[in-house]
C-alpha positions as CSV (number, residue, x, y, z in Angstrom):
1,X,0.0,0.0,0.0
2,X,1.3,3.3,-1.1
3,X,1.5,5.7,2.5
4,X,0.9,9.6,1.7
5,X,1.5,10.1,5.3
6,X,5.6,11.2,4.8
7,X,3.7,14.0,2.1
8,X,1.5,15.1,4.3
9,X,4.2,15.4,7.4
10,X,7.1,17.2,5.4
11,X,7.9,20.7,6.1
12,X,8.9,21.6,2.7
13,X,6.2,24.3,1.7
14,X,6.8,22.8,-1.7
15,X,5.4,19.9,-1.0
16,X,2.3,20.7,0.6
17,X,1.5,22.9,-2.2
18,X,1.9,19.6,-4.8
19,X,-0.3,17.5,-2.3
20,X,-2.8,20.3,-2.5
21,X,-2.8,20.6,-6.1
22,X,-2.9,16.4,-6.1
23,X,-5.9,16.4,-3.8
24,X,-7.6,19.2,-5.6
25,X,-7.1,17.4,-9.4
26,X,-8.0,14.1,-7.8
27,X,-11.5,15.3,-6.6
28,X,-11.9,17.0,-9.8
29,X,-11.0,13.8,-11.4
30,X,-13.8,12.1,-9.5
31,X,-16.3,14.3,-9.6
32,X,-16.1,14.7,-13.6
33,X,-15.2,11.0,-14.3
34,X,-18.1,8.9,-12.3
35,X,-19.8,6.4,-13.9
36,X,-23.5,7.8,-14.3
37,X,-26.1,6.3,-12.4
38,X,-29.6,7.4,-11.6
39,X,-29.9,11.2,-12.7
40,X,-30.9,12.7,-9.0
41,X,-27.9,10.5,-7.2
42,X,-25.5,11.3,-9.8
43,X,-26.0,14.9,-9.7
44,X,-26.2,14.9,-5.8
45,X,-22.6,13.3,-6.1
46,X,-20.8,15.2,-8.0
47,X,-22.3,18.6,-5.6
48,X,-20.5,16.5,-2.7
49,X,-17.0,16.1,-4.4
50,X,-17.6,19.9,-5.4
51,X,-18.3,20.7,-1.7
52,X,-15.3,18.8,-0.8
53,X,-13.2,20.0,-3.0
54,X,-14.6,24.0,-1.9
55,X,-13.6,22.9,1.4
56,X,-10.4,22.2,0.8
57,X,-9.7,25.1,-1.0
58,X,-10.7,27.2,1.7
59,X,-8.6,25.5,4.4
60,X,-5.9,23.7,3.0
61,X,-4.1,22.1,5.6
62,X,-2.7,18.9,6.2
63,X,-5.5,17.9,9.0
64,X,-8.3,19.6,6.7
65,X,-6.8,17.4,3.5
66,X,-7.2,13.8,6.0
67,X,-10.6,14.5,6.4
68,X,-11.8,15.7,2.9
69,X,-9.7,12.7,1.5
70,X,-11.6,10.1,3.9
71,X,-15.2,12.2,2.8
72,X,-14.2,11.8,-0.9
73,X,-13.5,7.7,-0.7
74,X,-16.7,7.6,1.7
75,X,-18.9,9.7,-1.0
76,X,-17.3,7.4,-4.1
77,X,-18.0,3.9,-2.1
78,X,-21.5,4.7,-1.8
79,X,-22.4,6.2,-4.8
80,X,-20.9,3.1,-6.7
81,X,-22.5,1.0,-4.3
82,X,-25.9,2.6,-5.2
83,X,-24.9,2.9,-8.8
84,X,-24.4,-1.0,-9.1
85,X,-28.2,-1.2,-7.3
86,X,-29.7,1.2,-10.1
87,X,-27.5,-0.8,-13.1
88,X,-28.9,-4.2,-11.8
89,X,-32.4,-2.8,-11.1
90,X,-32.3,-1.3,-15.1
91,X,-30.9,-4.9,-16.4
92,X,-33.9,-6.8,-14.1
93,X,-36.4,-4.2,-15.8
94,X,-35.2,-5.5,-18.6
95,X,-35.6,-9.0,-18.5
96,X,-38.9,-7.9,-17.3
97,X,-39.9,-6.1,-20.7
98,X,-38.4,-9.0,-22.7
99,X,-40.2,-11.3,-20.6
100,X,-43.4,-9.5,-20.9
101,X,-42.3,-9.3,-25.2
102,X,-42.0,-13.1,-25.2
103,X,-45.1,-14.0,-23.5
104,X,-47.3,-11.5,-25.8
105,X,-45.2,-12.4,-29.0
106,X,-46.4,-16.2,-28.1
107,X,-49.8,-15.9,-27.5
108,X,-50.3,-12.8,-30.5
109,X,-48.0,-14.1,-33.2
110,X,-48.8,-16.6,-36.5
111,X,-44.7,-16.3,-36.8
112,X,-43.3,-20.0,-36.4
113,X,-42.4,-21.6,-33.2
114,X,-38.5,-21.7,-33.6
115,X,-39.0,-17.6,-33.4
116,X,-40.5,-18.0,-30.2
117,X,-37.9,-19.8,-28.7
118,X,-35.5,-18.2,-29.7
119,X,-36.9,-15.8,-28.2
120,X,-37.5,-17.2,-25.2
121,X,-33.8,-18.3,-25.2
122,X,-32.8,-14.5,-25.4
123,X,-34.5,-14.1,-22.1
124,X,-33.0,-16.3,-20.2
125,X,-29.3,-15.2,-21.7
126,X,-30.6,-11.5,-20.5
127,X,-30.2,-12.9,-16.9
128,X,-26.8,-13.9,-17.0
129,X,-25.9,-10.6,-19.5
130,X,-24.3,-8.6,-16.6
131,X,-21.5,-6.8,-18.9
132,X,-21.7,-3.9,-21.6
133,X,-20.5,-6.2,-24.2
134,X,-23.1,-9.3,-23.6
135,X,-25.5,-7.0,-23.7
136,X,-24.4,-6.0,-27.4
137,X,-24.5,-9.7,-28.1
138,X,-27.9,-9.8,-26.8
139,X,-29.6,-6.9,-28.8
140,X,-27.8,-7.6,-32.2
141,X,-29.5,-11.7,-31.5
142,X,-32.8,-10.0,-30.3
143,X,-32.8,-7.8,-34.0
144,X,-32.2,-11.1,-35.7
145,X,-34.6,-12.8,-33.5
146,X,-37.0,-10.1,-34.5
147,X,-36.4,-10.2,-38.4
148,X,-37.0,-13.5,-38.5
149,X,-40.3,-13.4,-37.4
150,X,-40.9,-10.4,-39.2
151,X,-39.9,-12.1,-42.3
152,X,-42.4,-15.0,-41.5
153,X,-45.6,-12.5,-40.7
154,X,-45.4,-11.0,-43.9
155,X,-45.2,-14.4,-45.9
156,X,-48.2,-15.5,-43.6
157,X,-49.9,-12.5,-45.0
158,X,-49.1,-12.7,-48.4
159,X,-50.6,-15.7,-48.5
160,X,-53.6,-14.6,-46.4
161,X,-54.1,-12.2,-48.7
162,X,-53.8,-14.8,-52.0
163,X,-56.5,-16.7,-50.0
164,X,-58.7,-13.9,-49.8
165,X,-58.6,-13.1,-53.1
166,X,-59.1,-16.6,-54.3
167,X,-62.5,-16.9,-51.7
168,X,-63.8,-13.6,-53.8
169,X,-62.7,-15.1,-57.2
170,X,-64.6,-18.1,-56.1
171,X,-67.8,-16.0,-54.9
172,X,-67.5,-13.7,-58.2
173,X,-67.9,-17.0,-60.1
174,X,-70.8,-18.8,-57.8
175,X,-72.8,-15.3,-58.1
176,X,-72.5,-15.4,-61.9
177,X,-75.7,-16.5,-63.3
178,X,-75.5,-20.1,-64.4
179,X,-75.5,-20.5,-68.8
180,X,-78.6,-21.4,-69.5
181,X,-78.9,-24.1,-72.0
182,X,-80.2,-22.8,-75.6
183,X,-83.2,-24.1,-76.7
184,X,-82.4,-24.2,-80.0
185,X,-85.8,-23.0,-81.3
186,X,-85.3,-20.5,-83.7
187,X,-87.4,-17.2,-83.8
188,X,-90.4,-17.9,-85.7
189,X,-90.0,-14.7,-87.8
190,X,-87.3,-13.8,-88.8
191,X,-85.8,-17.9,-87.8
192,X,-82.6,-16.3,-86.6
193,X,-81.5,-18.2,-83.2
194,X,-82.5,-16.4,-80.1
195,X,-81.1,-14.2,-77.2
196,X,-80.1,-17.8,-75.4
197,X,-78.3,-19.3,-78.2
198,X,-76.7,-15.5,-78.6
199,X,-75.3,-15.0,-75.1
200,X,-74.0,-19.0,-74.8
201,X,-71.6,-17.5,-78.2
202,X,-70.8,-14.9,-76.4
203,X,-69.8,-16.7,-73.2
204,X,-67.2,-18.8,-75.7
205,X,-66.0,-15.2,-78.1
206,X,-65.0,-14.1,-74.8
207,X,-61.8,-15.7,-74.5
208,X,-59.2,-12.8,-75.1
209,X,-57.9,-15.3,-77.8
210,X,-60.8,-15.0,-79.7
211,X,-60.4,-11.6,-81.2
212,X,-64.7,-11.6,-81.9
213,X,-66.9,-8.5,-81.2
214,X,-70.6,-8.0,-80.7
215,X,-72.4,-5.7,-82.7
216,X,-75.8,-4.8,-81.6
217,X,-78.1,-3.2,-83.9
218,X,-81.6,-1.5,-82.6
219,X,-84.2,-0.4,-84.8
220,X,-85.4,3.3,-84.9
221,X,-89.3,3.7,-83.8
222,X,-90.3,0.5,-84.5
223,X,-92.5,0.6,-81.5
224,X,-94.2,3.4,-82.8
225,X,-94.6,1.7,-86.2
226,X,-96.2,-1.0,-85.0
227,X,-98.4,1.1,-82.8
228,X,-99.9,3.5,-85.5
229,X,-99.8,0.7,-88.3
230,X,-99.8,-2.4,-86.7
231,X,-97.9,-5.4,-85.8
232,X,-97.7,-7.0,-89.0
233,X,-96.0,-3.6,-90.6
234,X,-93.9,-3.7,-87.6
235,X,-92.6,-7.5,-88.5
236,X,-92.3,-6.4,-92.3
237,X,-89.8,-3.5,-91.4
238,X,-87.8,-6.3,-88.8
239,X,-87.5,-8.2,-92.0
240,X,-86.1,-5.9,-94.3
241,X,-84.0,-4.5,-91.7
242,X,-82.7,-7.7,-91.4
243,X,-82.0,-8.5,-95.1
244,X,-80.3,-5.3,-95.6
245,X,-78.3,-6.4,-92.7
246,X,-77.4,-9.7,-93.8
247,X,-75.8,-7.8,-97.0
248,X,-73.4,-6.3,-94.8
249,X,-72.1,-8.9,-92.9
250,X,-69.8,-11.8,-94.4
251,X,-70.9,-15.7,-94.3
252,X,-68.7,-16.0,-91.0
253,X,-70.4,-13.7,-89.1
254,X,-73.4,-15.1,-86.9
255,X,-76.5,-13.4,-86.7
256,X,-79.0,-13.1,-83.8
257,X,-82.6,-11.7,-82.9
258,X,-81.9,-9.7,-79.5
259,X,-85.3,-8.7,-78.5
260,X,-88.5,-7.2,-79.9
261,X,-86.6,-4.7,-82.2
262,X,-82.7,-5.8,-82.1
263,X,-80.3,-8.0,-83.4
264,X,-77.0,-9.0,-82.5
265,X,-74.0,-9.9,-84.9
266,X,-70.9,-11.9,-83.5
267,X,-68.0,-10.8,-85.7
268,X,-64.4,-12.4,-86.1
269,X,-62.4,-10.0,-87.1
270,X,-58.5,-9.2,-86.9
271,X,-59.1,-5.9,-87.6
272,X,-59.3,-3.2,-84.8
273,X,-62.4,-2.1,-83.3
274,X,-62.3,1.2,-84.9
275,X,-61.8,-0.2,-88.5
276,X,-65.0,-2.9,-87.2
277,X,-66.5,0.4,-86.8
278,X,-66.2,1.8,-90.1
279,X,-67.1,-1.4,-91.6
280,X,-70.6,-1.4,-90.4
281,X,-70.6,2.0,-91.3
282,X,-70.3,2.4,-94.5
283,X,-73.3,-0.4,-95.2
284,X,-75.8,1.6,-92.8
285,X,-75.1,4.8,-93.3
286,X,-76.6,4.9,-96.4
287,X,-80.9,5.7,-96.6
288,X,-82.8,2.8,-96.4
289,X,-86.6,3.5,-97.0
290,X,-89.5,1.3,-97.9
291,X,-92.9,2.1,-99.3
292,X,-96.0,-0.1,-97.4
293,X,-99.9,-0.1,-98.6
294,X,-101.9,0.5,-95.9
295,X,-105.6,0.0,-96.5
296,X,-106.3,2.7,-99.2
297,X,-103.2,4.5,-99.2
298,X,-99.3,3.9,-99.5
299,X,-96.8,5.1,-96.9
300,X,-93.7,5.2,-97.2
301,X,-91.2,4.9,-93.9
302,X,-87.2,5.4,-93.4
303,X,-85.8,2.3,-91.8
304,X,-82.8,2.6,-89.7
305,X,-80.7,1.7,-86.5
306,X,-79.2,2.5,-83.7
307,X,-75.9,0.6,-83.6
308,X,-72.6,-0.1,-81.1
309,X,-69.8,-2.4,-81.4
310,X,-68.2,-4.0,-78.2
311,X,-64.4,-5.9,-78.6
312,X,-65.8,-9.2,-76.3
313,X,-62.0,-10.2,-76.1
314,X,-61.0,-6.7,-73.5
315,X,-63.4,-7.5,-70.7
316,X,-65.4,-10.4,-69.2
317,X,-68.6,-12.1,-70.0
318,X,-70.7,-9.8,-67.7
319,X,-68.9,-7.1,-68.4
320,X,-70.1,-6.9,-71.8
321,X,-73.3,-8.0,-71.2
322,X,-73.9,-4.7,-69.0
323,X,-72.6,-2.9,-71.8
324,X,-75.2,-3.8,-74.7
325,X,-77.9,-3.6,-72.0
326,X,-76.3,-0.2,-71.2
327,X,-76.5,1.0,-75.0
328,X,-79.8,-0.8,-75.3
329,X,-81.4,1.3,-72.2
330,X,-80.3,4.5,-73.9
331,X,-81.1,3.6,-77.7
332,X,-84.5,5.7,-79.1
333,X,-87.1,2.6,-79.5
């Protein structure tokens, strides 16, 4: 043990002065250089070493320094004894929160059970992690712990969400109406096939592959015809309507009676909807006009359509089935 008694005791003015200086530098040293605790103590502390040192300063001599040097080694054993406490009572806080992380991670996670013990393995390393540097271990294994399981939740809810989507793919398709089987009865007029046989093509030109449109074709006041002049004028105008039609379309094309005044044409064609377009266009755009005896007189009526043409292969069967009824809702009757 190294005595600073023979300092202390030398007469050499010298001397003393070095021991003061010592002292004062070694409480300065303490003061500046503690460990940090708990805030409150730590602050308290370093106003003791301060006092000390003030003390000292004021009354520098050798019985003054024995006692401030025996107050400083008193102040610095308890405040590392209390600071040990307040480090032990953070690192059992600790296992505390990691504890309480393990326990809810278990019961709240879908992650896979090696996560959870290895988490649960962290936990109890925690208990024995008593230095800076097992701590650093612990954390860095905690964020690969934790990554893990992360990793693992989001593939669980990828494939949550591929299940979802397959459950409404599947309700999509069970809330479609059924086809309903074509009667194949043609119309008695005109002895086109009907709207059955029409929309069970349709279903089939719907594959993308297909490359067919629908054309639907609705007959200007036809209703009004047959109401002023009767049915059977009505039926003659459907007829011619659908002869001039017929010149329009090529041998490929399939022809259908819609409703009371429409028709429906399934076209193959590689062409692009706008040149379909023009296609059909250049057939009815020219005046098409028919002279009828009715009773003593002749009248003579314009007979013409209301038209659209949908590209079956862009969108799904009831997708373009809302879009003729759409166009049919808003054609003049």
């Amino acid at each position: 043990m190294i005595s600073i008694k023979k300092f202390l005791t030398s007469n050499d003015r010298d001397s003393k002065d070095a021991n003061g200086r010592m002292a004062h530098l070694l409480l300065q040293a303490i003061g500046m250089h503690a460990v940090e605790g708990e805030q409150a103590d730590y602050n308290a502390f370093r106003a003791t070493i301060a006092d000390l040192e003030a003390s000292l300063a004021q009354e520098p001599s050798e019985s003054n320094l024995l006692v401030t040097t025996g107050a400083a080694i008193k102040a610095l054993r308890d405040y590392n004894r209390r600071t040990s406490l307040f480090i032990r009572a953070k690192s059992g806080e600790l296992q505390i929160i990691v504890g309480m992380l393990t326990d809810a991670m278990a019961q709240i996670t879908t992650a896979s059970q090696t996560s959870i013990v290895r988490l649960q393995d962290l936990q109890k390393e925690i208990v024995q992690a008593v230095m800076v540097e097992d701590m650093r271990t612990v954390k860095l294994r905690l964020s690969d712990c934790l990554e893990s399981m992360r990793v693992e939740i989001d593939r669980q809810r990828q494939e949550t969400v591929e299940a979802v989507e397959g459950l409404k793919q599947g309700l999509k398709k069970a809330q479609e109406p059924p086809p309903q089987e074509a009667s194949g009865r043609p119309d008695p007029l005109t002895g086109l096939p009907l709207r059955l046989e029409a929309e069970a093509a349709m279903r089939v030109a719907c594959d993308p592959q297909s490359h067919t449109f629908a054309a639907l074709f609705v007959l200007d006041r036809i209703q009004a015809i047959k109401s002023r002049f009767g049915s059977a004028l009505g039926d003659e105008v459907l007829l011619l309507f659908q002869k001039h039609l017929l010149k329009g379309l090529s041998a490929e094309d399939e022809l259908f009676r819609w409703g009371p005044d429409s028709f429906l044409a399934l076209l193959l064609r590689s062409e692009s909807g706008e040149q379909v377009r023009r296609e059909l266009g250049r057939f009815l755009s020219g005046r098409l006009e028919e002279t009828f005896e009715v009773g003593a007189r002749s009248v003579t009526l314009p007979i013409a359509s209301t038209w659209t043409v949908v590209p079956l292969f862009e969108s799904n069967y009831n997708q373009n089935l809302r879009k003729l009824e759409a166009f049919r809702g808003t054609a003049p009757g």
